[in-house]
Backbone bond lengths (Angstrom), bond angles and torsions (degrees), N, CA, C in turn:
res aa  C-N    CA-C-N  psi(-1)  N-CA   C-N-CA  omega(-1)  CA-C   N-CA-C  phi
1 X - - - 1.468 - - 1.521 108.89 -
2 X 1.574 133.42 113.00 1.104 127.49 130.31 1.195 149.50 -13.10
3 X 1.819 108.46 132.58 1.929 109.87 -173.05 1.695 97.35 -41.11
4 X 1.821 75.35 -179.59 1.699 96.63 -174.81 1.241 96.00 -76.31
5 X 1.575 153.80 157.50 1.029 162.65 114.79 1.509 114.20 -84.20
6 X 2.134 106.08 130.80 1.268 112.56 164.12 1.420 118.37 -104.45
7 X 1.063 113.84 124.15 1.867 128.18 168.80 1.596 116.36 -59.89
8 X 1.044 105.34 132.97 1.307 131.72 -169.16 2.313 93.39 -80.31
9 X 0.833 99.30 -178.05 1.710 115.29 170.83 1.776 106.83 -88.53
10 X 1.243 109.51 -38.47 1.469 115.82 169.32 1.155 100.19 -65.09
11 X 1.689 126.42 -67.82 1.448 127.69 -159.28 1.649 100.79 -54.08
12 X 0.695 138.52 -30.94 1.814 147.00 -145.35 1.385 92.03 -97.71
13 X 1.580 120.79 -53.94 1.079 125.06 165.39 1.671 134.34 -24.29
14 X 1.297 91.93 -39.68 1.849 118.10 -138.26 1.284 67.00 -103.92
15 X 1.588 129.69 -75.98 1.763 132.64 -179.98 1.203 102.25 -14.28
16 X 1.298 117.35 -58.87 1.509 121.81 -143.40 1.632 105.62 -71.11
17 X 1.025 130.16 -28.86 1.553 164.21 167.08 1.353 100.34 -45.59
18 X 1.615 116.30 -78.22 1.501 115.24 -178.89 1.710 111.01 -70.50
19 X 1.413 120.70 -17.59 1.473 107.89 159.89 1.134 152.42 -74.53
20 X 1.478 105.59 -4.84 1.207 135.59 -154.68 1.407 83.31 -115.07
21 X 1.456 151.18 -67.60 1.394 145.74 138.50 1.990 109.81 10.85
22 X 1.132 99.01 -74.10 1.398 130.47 176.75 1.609 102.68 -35.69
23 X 1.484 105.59 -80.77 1.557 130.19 -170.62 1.680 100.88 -44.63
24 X 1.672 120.72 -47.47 1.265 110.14 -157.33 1.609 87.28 -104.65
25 X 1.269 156.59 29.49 1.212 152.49 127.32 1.183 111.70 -68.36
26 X 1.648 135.73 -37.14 0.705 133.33 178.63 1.872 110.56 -64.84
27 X 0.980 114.44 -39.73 1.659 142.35 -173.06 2.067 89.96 -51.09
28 X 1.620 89.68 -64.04 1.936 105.25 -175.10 1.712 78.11 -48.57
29 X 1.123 143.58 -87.25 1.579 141.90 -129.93 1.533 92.27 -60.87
30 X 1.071 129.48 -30.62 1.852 124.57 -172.93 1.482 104.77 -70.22
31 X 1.128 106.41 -19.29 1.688 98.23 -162.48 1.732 94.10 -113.31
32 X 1.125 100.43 12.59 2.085 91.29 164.96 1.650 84.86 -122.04
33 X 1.450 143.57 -30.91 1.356 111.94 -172.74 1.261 154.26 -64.22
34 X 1.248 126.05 77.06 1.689 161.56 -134.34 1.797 109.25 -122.63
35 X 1.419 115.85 148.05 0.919 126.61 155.14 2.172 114.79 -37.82
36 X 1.399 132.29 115.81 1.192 103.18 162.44 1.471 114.68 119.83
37 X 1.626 102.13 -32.63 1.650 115.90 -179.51 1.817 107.07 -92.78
38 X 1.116 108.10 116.75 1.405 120.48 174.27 1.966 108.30 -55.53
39 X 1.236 95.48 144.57 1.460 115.42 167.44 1.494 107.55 -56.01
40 X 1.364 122.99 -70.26 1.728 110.65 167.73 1.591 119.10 -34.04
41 X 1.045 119.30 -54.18 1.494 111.03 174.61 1.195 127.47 -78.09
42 X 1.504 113.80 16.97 1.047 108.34 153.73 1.389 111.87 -121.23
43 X 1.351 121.92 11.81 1.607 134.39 151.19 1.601 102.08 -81.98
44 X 1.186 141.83 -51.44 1.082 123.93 175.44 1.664 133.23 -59.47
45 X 1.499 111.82 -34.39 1.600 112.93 137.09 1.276 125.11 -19.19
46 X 1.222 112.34 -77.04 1.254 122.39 172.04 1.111 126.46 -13.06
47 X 1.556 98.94 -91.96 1.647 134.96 178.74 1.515 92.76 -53.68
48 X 1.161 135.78 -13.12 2.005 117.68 168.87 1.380 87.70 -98.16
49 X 1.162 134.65 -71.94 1.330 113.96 -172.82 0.992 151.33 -51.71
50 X 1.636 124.17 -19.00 1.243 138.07 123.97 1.557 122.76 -12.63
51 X 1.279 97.88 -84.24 1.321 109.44 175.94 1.490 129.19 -44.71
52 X 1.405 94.25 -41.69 1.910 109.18 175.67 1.170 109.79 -54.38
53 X 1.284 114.66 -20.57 1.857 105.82 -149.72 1.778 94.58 -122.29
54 X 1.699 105.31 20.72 1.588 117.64 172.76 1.543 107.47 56.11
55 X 1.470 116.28 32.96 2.003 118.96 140.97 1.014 119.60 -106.90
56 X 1.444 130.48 -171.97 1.220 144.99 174.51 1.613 109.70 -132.73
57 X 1.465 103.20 135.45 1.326 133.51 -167.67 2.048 95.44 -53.08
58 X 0.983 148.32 126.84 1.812 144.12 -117.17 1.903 66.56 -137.99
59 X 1.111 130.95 -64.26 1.174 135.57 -143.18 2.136 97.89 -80.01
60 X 0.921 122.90 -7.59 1.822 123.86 -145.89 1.786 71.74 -104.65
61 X 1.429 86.24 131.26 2.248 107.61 175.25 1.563 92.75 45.49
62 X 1.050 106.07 13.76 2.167 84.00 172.21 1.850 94.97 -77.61
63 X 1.155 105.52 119.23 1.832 126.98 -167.51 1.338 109.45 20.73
64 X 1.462 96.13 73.41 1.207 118.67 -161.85 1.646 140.39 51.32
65 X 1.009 97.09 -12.97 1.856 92.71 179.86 1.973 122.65 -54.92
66 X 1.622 88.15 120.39 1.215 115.43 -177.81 1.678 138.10 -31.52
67 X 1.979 91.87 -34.60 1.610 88.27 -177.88 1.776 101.31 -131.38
68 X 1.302 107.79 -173.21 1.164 113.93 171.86 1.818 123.55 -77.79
69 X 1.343 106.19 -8.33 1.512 125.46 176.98 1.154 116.20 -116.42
70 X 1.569 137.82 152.02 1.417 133.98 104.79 1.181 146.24 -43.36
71 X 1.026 139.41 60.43 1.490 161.56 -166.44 1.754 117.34 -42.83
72 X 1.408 125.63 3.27 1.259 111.89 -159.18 1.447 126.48 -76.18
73 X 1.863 111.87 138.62 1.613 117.94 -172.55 1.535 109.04 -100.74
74 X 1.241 107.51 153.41 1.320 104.83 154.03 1.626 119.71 57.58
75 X 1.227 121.94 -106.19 1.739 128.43 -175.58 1.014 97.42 -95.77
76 X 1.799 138.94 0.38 1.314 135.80 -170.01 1.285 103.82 -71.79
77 X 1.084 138.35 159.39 1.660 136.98 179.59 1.569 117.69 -126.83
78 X 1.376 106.95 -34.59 1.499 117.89 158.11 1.583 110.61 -168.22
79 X 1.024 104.60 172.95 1.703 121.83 155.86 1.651 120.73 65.00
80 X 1.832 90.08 30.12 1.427 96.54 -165.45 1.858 100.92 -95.99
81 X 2.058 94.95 141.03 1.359 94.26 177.37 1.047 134.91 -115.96
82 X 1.470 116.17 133.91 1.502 152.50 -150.54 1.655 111.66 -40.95
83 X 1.264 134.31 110.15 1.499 129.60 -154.47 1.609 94.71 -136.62
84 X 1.508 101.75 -151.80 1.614 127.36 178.53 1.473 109.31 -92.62
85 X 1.381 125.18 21.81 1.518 130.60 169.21 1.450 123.54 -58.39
86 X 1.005 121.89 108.63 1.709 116.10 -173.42 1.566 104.24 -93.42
87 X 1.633 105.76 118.00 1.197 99.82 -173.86 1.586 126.14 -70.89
88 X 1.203 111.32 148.50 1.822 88.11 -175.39 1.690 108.72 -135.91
89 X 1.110 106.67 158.64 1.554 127.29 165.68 1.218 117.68 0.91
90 X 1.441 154.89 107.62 1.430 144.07 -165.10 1.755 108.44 75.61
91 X 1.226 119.25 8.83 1.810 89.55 178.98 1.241 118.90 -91.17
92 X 1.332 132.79 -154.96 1.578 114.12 171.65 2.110 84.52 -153.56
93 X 0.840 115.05 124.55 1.369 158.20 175.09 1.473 111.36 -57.46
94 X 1.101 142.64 119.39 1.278 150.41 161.11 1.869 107.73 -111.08
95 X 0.996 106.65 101.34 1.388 88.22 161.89 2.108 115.70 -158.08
96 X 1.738 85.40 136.31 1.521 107.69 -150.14 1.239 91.88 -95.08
97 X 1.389 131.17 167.57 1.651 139.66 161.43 1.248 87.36 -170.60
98 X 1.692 92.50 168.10 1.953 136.36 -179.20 1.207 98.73 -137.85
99 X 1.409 104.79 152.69 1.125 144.38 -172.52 1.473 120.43 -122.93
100 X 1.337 134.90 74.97 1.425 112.69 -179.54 1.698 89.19 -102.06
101 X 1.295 111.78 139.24 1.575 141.59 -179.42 1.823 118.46 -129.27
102 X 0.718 130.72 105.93 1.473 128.39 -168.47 1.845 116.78 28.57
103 X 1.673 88.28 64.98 1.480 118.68 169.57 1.795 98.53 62.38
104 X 1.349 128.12 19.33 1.521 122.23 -170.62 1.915 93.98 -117.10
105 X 1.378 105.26 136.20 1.566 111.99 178.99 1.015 139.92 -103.80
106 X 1.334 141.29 92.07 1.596 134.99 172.62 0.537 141.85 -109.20
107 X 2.033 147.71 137.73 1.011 158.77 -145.64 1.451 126.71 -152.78
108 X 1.197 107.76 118.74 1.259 117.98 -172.03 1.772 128.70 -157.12
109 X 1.262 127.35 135.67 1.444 125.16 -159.21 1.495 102.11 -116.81
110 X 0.981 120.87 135.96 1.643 130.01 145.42 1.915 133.56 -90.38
111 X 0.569 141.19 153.79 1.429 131.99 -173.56 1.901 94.42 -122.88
112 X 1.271 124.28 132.69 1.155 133.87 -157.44 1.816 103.38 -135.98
113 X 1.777 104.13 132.01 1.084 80.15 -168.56 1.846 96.71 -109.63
114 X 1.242 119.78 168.87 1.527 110.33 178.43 1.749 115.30 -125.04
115 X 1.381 106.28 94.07 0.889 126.33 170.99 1.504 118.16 111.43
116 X 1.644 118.03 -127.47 1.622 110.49 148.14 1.607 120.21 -88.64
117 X 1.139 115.80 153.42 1.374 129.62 172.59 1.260 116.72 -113.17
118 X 1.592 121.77 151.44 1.185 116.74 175.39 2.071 117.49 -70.76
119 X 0.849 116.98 164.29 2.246 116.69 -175.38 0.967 99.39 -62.49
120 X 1.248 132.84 -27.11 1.584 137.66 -160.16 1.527 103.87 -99.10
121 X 1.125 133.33 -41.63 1.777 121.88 146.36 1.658 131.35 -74.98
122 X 1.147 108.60 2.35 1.456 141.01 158.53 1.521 111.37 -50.88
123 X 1.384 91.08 -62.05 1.616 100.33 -160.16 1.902 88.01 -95.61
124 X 0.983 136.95 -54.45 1.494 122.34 163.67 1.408 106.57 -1.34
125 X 1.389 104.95 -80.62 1.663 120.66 -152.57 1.515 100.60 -77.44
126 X 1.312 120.53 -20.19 1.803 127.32 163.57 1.716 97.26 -51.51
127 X 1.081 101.18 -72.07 1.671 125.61 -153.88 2.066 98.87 -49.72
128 X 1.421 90.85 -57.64 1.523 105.10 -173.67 1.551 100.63 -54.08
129 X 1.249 122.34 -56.70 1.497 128.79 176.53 1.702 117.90 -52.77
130 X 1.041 98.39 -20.29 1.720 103.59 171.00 1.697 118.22 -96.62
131 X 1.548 91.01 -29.73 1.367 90.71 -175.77 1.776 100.80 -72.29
132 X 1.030 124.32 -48.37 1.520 134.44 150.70 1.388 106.55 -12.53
133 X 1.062 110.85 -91.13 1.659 108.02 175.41 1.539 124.53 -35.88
134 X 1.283 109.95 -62.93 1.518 107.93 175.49 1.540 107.06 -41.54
135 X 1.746 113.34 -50.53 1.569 78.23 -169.41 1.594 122.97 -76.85
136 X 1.214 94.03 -14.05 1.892 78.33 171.89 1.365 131.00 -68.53
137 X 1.431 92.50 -29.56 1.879 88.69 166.35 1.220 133.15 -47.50
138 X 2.291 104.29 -20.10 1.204 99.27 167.73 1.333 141.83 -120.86
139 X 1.771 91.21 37.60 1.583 132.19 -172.40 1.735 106.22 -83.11
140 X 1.123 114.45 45.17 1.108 129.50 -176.34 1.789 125.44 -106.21
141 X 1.251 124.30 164.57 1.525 108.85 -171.23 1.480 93.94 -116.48
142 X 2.091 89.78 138.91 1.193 122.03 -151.96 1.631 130.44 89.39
143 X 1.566 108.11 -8.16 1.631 104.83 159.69 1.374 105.53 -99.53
144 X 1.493 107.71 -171.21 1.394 116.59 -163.37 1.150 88.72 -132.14
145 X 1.829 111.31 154.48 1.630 124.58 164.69 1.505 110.65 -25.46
146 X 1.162 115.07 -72.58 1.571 122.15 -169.75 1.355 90.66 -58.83
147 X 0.949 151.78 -27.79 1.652 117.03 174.79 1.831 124.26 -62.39
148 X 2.325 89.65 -22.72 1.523 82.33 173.71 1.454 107.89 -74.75
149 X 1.418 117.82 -40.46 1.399 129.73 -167.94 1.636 111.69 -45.29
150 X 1.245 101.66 -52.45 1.163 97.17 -179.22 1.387 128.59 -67.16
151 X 1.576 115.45 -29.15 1.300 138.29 177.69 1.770 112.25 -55.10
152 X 1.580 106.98 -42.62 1.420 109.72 161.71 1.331 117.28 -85.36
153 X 0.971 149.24 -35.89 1.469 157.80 -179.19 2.118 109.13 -54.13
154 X 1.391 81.41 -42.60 2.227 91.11 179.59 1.518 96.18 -73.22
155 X 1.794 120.33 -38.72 1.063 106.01 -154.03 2.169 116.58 -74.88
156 X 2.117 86.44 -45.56 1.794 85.75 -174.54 1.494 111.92 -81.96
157 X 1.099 140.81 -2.89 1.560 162.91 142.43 1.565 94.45 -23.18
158 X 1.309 105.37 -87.79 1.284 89.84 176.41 1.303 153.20 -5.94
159 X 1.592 100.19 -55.54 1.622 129.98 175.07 1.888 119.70 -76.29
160 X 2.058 94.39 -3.16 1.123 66.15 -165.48 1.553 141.55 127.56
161 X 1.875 85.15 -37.09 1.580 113.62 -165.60 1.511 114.16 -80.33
162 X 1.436 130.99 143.31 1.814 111.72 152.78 1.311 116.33 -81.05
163 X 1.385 110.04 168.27 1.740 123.29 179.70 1.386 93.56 -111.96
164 X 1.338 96.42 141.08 1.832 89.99 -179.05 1.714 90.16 -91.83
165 X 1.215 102.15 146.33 1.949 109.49 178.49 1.603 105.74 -119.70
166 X 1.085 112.31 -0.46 1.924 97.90 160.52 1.544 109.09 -88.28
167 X 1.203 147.09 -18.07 1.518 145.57 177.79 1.314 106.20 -126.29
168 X 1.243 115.13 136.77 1.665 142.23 -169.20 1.681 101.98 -136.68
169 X 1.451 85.80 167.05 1.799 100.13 152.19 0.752 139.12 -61.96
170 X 2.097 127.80 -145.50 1.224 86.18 -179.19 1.660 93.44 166.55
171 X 1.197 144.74 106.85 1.310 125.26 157.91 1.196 141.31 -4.06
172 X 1.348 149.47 136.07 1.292 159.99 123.10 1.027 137.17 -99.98
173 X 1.806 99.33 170.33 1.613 107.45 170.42 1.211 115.31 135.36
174 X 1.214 118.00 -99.19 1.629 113.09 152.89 1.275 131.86 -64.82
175 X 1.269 125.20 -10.80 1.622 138.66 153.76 1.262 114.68 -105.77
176 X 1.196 129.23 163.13 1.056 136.24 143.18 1.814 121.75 -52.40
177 X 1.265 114.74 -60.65 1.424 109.99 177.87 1.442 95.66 -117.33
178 X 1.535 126.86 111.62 1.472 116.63 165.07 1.917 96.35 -114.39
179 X 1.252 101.88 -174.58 1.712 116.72 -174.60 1.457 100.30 -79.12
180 X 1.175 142.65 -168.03 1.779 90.58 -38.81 1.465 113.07 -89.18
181 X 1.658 102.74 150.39 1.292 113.08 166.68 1.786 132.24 -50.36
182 X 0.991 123.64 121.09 1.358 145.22 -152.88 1.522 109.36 -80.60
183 X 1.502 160.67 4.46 0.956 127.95 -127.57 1.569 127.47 -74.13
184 X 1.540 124.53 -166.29 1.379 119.22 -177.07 1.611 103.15 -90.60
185 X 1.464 117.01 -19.26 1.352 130.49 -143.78 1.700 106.10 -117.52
186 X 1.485 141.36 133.07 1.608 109.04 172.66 1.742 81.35 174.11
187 X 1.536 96.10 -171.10 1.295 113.35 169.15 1.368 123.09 -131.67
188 X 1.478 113.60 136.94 1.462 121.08 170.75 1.492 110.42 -7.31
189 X 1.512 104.96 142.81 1.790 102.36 168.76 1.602 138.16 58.99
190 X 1.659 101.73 -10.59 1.622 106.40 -177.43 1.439 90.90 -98.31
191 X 1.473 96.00 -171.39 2.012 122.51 -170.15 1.386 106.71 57.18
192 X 1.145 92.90 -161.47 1.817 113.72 -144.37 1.464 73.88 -75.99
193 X 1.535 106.45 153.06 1.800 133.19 169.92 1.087 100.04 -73.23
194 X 1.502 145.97 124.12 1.196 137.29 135.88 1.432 151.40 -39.59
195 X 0.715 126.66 76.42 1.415 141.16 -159.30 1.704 117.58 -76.14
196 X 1.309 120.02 152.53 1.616 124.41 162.83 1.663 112.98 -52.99
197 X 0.990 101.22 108.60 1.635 96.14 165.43 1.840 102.79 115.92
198 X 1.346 93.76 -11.06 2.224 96.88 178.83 1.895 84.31 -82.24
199 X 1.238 94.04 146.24 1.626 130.04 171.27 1.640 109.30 -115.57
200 X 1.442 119.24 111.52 1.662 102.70 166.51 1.416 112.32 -127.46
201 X 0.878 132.62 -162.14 1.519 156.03 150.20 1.008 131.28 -97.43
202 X 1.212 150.40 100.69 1.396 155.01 -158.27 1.668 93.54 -97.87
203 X 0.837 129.28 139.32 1.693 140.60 -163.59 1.421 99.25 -151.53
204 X 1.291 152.43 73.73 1.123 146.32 138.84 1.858 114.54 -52.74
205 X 1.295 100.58 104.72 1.591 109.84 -173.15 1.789 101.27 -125.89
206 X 1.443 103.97 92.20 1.998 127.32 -167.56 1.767 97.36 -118.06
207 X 1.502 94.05 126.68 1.555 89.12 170.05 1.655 99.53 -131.24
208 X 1.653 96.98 162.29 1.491 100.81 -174.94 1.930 111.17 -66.97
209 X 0.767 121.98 137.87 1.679 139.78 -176.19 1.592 96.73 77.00
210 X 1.156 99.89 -128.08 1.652 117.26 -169.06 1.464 121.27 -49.17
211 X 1.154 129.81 168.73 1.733 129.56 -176.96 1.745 94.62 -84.17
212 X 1.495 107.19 -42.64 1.350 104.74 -150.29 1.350 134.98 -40.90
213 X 1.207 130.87 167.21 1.550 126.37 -175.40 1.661 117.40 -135.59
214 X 1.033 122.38 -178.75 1.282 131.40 171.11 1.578 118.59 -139.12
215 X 0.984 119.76 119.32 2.015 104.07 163.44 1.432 112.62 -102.61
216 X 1.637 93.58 144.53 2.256 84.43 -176.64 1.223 79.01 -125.54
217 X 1.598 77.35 177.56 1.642 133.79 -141.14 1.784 87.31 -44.78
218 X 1.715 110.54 -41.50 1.281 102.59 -153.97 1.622 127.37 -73.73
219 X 1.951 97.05 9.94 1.414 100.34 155.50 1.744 97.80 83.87
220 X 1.191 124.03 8.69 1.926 136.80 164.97 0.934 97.59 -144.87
221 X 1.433 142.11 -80.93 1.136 118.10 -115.62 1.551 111.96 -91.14
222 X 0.900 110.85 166.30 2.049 109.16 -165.99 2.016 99.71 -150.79
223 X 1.507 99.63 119.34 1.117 96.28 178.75 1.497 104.15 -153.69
224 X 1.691 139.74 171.38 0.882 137.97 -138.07 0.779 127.26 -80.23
225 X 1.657 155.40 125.65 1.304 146.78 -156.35 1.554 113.47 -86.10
């Protein structure tokens, strides 16, 4: 991972450009997620729409990874890649993309659900989405990481939930992953100061029971132990 980098009003600008790219690709992926539609085709979406809208897919050979998406189902937790999976009835959807647009980077995931879900992954993806929020409220200049960390950590605790602690957040912008590291987990007042001009990623990554994880063989994908 790369130093901290601070963004200028231009640079933020220019961000805002490839996120907005980002945000409404993500929008195209909501309106194909259906019983029946494979994970590749909805990496190949992508990778045209990307392109259409004059960026490049941020995630495609970044240290090697295979597609233009993160694809993860079900117990997947992140970094899963995009195949002949037919999505079906009850799953719940992870899926991540980048944006690099006139050399500026963004990244951002939605979790998608397909079809009905059971109350009990309901309130998961409630909980995670709030815990999300809280921490940006405290993505502000003059707090510190751990004020977000902690801000999600009080909130899915509650419920119950684990934090996964091998994958965090994470800087952007001119990299793909720059410092400082983000986590879900921390205490009031510690980590890097937040400053005018830091860009991060807030990554709240909560699974139902335990934190634990697994990585397989295939060198991405990471899902629950």
């Amino acid at each position: 991972m790369s130093k901290v980098y601070y963004k200028s009003a231009d640079d933020i600008e220019q961000l805002r450009k490839s996120a907005t790219v980002l945000s409404q690709l993500l929008g195209e992926i909501a309106r194909e997620i259906r019983p029946g539609v494979t994970t590749l085709a909805l990496d190949k979406l992508a990778y045209d729409y990307i392109h259409d809208h004059g960026g490049r897919p941020a995630f495609l050979n970044y240290n090697g990874f295979p597609n233009s998406l993160c694809i993860s189902v079900n117990d997947q937790v992140v970094h899963g890649i995009p195949g002949n999976y037919e999505l079906r009835e009850g799953d719940i959807v992870s899926v991540d993309g980048g944006v690099e647009l006139d050399t500026y980077i963004s990244d951002s995931a939605y979790t998608f659900a397909v079809g009905e879900i059971g109350d009990d992954v309901k309130q998961l993806l409630r909980v995670t989405k709030e815990s999300l929020e809280l921490g940006i409220e405290q993505a502000v200049s003059g707090k510190r990481v751990g004020d977000i960390a902690y801000a999600v950590q009080e909130h899915v605790t509650q419920y119950g939930y684990g934090i996964v602690r091998e994958l965090v957040g994470h800087g952007v912008g001119f990299k793909l992953h720059e410092k400082p590291e983000v986590p879900n987990y921390g205490k009031r007042g510690s980590g890097t100061k937040l400053e005018t001009g830091l860009v991060i990623c807030i990554e709240p990554m909560i699974n139902m029971g335990k934190a634990g994880v697994k990585f397989w063989d295939d060198g991405w994908t990471v899902s629950t132990a």
